[in-house]
Structure formats: structure tokens, C-alpha cells
PyMOL Python script that loads the backbone (N, CA, C, O; Angstrom):
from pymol import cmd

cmd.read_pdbstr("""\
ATOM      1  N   UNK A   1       0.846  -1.165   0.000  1.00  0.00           N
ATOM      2  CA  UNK A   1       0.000   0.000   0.000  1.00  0.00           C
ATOM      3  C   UNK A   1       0.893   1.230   0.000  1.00  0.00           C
ATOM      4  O   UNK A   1       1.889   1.291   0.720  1.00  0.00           O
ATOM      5  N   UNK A   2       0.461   2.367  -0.952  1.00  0.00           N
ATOM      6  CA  UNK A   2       0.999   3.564  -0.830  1.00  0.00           C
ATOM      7  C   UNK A   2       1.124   4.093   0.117  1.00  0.00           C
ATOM      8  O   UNK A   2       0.540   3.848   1.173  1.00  0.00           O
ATOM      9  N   UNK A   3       2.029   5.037  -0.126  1.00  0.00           N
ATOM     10  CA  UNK A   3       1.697   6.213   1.862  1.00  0.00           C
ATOM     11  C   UNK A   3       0.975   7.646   1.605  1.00  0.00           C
ATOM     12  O   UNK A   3       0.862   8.625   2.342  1.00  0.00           O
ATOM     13  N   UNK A   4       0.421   7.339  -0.037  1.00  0.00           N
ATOM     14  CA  UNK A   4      -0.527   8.255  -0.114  1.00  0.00           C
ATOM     15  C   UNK A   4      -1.929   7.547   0.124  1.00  0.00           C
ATOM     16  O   UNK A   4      -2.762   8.378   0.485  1.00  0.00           O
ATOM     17  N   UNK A   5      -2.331   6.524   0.049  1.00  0.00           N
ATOM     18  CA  UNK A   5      -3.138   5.988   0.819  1.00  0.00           C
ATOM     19  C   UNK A   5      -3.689   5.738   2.294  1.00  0.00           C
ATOM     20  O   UNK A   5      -4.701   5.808   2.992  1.00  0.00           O
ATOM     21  N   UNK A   6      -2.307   5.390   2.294  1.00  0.00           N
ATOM     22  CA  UNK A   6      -2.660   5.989   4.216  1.00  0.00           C
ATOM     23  C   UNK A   6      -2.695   6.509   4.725  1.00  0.00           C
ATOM     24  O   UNK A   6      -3.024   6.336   5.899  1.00  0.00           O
ATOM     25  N   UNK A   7      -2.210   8.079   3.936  1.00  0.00           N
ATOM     26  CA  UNK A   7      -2.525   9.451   4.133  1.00  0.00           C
ATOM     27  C   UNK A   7      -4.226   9.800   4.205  1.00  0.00           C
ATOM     28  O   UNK A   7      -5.029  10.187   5.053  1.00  0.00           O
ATOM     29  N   UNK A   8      -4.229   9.402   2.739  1.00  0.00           N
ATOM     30  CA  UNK A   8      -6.026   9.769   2.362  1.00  0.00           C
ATOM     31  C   UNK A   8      -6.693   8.961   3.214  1.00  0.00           C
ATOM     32  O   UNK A   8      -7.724   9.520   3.587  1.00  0.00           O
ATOM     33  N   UNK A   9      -6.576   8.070   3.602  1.00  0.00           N
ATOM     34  CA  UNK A   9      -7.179   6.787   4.854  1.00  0.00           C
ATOM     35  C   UNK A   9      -7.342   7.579   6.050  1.00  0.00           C
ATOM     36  O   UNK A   9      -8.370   7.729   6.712  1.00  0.00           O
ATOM     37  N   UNK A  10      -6.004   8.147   6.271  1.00  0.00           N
ATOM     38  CA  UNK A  10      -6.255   8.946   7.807  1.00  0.00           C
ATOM     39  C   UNK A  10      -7.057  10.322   7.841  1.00  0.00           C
ATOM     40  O   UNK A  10      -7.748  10.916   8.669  1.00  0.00           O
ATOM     41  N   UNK A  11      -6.702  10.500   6.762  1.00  0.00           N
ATOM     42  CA  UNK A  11      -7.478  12.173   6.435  1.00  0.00           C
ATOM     43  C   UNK A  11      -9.062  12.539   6.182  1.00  0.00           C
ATOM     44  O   UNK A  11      -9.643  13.617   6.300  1.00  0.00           O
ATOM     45  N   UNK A  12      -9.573  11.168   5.768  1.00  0.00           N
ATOM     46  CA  UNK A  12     -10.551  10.880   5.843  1.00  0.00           C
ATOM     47  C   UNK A  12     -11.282  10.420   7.327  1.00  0.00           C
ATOM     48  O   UNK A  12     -12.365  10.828   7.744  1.00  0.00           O
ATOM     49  N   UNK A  13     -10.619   9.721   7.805  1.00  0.00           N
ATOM     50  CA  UNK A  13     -10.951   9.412   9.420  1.00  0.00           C
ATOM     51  C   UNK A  13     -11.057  10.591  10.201  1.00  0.00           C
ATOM     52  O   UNK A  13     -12.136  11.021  10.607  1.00  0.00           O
ATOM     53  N   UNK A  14      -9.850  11.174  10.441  1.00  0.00           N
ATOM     54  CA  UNK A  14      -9.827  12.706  10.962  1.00  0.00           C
ATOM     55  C   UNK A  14     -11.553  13.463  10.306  1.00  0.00           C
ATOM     56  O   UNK A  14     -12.682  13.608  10.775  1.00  0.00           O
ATOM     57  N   UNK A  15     -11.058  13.678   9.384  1.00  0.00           N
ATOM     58  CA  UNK A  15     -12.591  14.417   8.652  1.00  0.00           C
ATOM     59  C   UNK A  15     -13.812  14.180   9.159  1.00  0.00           C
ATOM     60  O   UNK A  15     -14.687  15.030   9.324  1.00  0.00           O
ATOM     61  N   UNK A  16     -13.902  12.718   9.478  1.00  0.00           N
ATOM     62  CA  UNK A  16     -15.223  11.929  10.011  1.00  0.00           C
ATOM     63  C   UNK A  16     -15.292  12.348  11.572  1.00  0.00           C
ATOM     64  O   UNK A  16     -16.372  12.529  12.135  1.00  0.00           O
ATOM     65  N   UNK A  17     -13.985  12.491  12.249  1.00  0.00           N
ATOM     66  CA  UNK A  17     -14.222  13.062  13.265  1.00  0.00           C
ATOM     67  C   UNK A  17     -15.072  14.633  13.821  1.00  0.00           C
ATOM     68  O   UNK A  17     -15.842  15.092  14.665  1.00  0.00           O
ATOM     69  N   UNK A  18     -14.310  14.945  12.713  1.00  0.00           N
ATOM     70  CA  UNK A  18     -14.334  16.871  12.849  1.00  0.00           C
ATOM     71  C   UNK A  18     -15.850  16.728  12.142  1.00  0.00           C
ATOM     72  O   UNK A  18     -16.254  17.873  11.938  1.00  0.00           O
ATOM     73  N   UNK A  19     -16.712  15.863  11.750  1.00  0.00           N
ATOM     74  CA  UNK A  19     -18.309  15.827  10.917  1.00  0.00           C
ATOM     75  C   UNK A  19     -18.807  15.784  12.017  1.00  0.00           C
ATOM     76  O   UNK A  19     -19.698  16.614  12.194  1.00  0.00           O
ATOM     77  N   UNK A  20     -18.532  14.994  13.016  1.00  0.00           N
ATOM     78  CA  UNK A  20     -19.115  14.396  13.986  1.00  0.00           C
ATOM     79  C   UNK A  20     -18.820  15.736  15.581  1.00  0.00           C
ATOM     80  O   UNK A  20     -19.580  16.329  16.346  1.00  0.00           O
ATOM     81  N   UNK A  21     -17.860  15.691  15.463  1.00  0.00           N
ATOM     82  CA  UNK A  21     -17.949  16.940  16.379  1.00  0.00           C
ATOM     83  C   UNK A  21     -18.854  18.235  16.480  1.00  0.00           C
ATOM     84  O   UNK A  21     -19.354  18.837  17.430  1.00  0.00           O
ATOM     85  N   UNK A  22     -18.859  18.443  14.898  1.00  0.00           N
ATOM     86  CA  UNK A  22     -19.702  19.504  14.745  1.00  0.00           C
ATOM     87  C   UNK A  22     -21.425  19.234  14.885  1.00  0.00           C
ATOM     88  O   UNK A  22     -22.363  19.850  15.390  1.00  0.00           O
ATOM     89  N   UNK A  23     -21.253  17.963  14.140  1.00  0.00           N
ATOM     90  CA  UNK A  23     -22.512  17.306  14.673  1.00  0.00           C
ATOM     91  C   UNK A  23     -23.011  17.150  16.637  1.00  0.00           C
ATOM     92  O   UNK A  23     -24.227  17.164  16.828  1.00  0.00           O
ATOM     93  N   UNK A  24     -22.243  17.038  17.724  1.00  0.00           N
ATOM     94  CA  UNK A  24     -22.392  16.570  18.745  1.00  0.00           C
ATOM     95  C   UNK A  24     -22.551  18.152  18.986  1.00  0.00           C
ATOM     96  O   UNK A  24     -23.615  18.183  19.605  1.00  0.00           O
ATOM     97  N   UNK A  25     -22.184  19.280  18.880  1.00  0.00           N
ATOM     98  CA  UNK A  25     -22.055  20.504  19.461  1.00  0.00           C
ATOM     99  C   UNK A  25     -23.204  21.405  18.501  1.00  0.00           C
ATOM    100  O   UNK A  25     -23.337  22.618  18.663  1.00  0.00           O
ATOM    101  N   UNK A  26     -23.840  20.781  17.691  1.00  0.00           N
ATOM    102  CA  UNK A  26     -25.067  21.521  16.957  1.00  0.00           C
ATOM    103  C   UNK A  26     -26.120  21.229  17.143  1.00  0.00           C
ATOM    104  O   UNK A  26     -27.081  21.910  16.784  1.00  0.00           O
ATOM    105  N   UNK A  27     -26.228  19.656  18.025  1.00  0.00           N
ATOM    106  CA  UNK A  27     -27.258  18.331  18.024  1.00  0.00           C
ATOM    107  C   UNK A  27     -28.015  18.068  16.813  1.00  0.00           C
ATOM    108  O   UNK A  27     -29.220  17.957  16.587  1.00  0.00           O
ATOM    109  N   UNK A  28     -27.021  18.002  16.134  1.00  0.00           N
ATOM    110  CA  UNK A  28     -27.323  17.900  14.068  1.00  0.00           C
ATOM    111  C   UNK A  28     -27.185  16.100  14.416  1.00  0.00           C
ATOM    112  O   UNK A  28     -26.120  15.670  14.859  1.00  0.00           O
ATOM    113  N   UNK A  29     -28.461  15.087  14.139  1.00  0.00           N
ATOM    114  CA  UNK A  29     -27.737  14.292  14.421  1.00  0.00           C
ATOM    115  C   UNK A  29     -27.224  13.042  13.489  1.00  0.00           C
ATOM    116  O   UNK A  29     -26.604  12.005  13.722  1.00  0.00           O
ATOM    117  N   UNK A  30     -27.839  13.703  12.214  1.00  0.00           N
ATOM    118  CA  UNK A  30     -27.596  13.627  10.804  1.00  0.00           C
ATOM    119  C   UNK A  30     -25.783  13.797  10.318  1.00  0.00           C
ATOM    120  O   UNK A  30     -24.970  13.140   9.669  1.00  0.00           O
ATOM    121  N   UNK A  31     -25.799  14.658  10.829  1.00  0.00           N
ATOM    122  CA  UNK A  31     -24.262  15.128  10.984  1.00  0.00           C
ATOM    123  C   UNK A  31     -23.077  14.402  11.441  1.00  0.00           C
ATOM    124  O   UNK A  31     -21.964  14.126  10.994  1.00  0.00           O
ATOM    125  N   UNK A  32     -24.054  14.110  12.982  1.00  0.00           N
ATOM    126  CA  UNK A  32     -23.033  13.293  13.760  1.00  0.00           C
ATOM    127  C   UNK A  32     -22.895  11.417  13.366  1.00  0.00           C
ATOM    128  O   UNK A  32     -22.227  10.612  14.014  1.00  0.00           O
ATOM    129  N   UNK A  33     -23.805  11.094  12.044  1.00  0.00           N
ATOM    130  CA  UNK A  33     -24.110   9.787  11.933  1.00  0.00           C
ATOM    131  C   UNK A  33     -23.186   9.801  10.847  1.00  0.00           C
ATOM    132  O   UNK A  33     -22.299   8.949  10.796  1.00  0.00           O
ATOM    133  N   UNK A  34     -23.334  10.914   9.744  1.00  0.00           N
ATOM    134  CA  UNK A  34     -22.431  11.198   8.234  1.00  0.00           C
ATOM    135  C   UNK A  34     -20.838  10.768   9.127  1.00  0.00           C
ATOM    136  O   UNK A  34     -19.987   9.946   8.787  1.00  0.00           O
ATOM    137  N   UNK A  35     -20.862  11.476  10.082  1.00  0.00           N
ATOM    138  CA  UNK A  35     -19.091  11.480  10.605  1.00  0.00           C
ATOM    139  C   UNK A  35     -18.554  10.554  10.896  1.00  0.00           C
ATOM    140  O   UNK A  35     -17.458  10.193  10.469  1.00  0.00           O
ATOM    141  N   UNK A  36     -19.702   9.634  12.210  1.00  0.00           N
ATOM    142  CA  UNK A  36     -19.661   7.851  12.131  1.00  0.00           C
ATOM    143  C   UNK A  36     -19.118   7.252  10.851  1.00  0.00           C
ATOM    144  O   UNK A  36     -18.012   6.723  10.741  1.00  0.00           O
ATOM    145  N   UNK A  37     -19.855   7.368  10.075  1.00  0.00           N
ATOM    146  CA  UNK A  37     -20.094   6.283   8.866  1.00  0.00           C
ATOM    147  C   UNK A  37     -18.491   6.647   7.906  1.00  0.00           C
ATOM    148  O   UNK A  37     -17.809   5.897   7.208  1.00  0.00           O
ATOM    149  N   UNK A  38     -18.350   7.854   8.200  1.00  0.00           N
ATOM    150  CA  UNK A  38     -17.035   8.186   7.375  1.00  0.00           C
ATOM    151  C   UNK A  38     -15.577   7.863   8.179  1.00  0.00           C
ATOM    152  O   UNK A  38     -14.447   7.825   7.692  1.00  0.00           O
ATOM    153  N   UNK A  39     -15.948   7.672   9.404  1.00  0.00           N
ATOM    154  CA  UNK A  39     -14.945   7.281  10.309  1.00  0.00           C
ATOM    155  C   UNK A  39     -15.144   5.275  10.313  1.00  0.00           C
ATOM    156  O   UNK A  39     -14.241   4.461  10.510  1.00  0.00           O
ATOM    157  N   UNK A  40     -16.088   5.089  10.129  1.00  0.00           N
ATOM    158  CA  UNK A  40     -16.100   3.701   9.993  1.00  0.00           C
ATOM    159  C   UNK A  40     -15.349   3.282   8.988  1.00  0.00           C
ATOM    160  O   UNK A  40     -14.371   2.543   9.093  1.00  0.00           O
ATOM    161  N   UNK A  41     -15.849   3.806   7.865  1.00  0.00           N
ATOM    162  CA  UNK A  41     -15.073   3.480   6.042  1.00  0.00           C
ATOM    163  C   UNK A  41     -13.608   3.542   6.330  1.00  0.00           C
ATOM    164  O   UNK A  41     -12.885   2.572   6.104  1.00  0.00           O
ATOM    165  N   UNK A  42     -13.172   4.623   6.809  1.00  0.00           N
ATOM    166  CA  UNK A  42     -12.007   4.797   6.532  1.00  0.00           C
ATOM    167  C   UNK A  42     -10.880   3.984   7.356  1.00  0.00           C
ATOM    168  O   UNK A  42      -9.779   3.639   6.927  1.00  0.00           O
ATOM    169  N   UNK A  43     -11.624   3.672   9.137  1.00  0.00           N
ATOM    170  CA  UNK A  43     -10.797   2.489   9.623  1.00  0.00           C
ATOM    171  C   UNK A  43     -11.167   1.125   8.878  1.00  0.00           C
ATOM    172  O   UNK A  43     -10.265   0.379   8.494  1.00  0.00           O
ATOM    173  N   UNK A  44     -12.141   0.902   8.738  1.00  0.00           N
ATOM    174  CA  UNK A  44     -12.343  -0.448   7.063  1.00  0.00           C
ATOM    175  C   UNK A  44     -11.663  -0.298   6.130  1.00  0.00           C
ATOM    176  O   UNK A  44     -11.567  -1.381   5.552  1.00  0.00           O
ATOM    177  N   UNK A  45     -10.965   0.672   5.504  1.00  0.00           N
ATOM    178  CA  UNK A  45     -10.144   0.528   4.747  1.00  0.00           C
ATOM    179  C   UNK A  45      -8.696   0.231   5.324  1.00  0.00           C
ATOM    180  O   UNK A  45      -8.146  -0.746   4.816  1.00  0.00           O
ATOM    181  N   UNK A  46      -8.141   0.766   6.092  1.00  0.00           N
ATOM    182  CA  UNK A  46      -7.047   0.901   7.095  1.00  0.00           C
ATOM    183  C   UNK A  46      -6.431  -0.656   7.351  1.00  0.00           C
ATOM    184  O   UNK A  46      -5.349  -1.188   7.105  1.00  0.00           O
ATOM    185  N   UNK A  47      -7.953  -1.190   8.104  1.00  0.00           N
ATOM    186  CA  UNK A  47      -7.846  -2.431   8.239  1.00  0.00           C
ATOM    187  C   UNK A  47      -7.393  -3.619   6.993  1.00  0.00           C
ATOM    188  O   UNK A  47      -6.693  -4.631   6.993  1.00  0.00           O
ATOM    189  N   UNK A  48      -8.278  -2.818   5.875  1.00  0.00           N
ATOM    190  CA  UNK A  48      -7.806  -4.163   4.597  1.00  0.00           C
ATOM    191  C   UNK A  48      -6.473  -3.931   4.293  1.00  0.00           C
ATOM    192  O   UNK A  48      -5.698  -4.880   4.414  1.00  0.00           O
ATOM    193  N   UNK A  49      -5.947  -2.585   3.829  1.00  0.00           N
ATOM    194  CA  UNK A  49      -4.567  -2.407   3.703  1.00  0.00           C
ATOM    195  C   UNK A  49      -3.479  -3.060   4.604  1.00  0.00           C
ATOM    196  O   UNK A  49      -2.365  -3.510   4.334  1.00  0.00           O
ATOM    197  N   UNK A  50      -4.310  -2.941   5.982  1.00  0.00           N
ATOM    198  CA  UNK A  50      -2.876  -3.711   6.793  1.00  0.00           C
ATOM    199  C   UNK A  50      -3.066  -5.115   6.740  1.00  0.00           C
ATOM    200  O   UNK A  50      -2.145  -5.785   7.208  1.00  0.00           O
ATOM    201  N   UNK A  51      -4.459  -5.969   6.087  1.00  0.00           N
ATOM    202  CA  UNK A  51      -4.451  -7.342   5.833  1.00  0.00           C
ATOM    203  C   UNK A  51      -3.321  -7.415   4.700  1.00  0.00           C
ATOM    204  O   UNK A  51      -2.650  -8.446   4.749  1.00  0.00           O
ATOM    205  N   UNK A  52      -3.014  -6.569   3.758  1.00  0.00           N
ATOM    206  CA  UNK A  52      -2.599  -6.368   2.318  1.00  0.00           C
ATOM    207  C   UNK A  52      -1.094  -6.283   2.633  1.00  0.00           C
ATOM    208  O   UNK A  52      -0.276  -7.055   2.132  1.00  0.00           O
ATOM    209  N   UNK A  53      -0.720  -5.117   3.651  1.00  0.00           N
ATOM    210  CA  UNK A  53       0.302  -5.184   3.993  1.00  0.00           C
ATOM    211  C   UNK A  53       1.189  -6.061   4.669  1.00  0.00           C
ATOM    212  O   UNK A  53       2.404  -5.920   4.806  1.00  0.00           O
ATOM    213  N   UNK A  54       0.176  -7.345   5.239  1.00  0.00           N
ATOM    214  CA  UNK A  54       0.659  -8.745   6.090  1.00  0.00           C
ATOM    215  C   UNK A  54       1.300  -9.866   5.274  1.00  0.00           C
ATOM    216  O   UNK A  54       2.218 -10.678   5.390  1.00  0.00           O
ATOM    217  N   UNK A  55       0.357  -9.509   4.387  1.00  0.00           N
ATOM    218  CA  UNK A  55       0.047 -10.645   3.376  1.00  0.00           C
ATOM    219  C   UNK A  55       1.379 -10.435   2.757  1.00  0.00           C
ATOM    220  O   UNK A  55       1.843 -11.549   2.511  1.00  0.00           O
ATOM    221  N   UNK A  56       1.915  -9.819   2.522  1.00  0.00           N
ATOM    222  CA  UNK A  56       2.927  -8.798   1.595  1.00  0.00           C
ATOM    223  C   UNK A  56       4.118  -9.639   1.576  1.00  0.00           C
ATOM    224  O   UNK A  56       4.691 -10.450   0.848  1.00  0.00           O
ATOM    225  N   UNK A  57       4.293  -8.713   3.433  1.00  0.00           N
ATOM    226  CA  UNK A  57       5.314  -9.530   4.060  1.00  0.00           C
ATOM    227  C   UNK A  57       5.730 -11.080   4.508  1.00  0.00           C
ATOM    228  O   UNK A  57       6.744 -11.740   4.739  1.00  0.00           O
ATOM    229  N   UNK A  58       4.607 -11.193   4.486  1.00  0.00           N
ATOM    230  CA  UNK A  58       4.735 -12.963   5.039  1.00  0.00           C
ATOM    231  C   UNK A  58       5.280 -13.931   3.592  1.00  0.00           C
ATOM    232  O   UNK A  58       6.045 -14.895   3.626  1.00  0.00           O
ATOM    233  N   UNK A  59       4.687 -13.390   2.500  1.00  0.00           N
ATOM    234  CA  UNK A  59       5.049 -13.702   1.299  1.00  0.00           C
ATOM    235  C   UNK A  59       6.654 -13.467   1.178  1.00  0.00           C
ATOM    236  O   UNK A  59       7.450 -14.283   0.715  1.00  0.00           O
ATOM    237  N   UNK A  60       6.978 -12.097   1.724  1.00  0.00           N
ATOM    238  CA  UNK A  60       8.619 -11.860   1.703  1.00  0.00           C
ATOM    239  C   UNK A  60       9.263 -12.747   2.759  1.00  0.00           C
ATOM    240  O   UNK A  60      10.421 -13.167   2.750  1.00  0.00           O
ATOM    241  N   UNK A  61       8.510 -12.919   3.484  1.00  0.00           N
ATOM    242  CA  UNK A  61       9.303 -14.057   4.783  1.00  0.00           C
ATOM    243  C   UNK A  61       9.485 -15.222   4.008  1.00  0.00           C
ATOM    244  O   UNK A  61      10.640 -15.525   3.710  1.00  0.00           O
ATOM    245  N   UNK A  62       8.355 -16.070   3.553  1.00  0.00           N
ATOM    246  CA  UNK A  62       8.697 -16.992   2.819  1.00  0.00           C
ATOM    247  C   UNK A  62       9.451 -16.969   2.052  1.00  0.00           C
ATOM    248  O   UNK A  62      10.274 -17.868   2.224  1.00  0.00           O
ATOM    249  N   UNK A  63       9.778 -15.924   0.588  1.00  0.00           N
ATOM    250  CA  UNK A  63      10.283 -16.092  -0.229  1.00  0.00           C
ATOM    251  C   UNK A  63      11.735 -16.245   0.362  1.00  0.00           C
ATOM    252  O   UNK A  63      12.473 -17.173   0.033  1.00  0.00           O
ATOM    253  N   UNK A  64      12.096 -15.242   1.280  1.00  0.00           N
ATOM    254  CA  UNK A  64      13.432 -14.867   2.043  1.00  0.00           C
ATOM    255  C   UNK A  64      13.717 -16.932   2.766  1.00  0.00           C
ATOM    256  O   UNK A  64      14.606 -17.652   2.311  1.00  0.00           O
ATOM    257  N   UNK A  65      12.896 -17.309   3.680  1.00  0.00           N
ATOM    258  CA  UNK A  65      13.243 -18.639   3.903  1.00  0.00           C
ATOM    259  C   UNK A  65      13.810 -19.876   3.032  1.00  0.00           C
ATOM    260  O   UNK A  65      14.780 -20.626   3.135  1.00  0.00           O
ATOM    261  N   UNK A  66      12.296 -19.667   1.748  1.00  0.00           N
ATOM    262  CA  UNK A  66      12.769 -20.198   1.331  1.00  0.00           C
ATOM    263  C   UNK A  66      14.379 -20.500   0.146  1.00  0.00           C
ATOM    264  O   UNK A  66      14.707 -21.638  -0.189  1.00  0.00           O
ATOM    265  N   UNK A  67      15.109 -19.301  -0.274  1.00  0.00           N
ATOM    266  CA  UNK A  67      16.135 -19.078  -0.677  1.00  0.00           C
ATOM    267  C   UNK A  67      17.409 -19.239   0.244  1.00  0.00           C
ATOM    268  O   UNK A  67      18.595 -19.524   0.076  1.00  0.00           O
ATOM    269  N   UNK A  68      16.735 -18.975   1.103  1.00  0.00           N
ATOM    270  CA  UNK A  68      17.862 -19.713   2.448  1.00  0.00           C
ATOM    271  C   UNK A  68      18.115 -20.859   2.621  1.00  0.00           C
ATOM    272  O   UNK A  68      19.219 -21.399   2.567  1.00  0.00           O
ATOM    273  N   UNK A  69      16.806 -21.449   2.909  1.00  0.00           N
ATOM    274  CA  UNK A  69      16.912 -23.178   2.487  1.00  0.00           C
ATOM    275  C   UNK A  69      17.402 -23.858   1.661  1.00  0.00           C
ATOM    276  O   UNK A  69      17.591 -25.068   1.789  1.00  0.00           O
ATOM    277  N   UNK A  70      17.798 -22.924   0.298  1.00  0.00           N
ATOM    278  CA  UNK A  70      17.695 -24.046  -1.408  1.00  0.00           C
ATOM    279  C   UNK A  70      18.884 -23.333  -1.090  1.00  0.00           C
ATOM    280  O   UNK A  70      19.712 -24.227  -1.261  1.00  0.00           O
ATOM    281  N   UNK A  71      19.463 -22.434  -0.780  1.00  0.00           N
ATOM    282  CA  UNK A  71      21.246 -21.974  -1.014  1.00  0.00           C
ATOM    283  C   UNK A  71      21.857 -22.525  -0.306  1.00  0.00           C
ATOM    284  O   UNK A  71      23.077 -22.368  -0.291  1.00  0.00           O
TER     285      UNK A  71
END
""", "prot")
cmd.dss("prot")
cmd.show_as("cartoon", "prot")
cmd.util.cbc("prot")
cmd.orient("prot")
């Protein structure tokens, strides 16, 4: 995963916060649900990337083992 992705990932989370704040201090509560839902997405994405990013590595662990083994 990019680290402009996990930029836009976090920036989006943040955002969902600051929806929701404004929502809790207006009693908008439309507002404060938009901010939820955008703070949800964006740790759901967070989360698949770091499945993506596991996956990545474990693949490099293996590959790394196994070249160790056959050399």
C-alpha cells in the first residue's frame, strides 16, 4: 500500500471526526451519523490495507526462507 493511501485513509478518518464533532455541538444528528459512517469506512479501509500489507510480508518471509533453504 501507498503512503498516499494511508494518508487519504487517515485524512478521511480525521474528517469523520471533525463531521461528527460539529454534529455533537449543533445536536445535528444527521451530521453526527455522516461522521460515524465516514470514520467507519475509513478504519475499514485501514484495516484491509494492513491485511494487504501482512500478506505482503509474510510472502517476503517466505520467499526470504525459502532461498535460504535451497542456497
Amino acid at each position: 500500500m501507498g503512503i498516499g493511501d494511508k494518508i487519504k485513509n487517515k485524512a478521511e478518518e480525521l474528517g469523520g471526526k471533525a463531521k461528527e464533532a460539529v454534529g455533537d455541538a449543533t445536536d445535528n444528528e444527521s451530521l453526527q451519523a455522516e461522521g460515524a459512517a465516514d470514520q467507519a469506512g475509513a478504519k475499514a479501509k485501514q484495516a484491509g490495507e494492513a491485511v494487504k500489507d501482512g500478506a505482503k510480508d509474510a510472502g517476503e518471509d517466505a520467499k526470504a526462507a525459502w532461498n535460504k533453504a535451497t542456497n
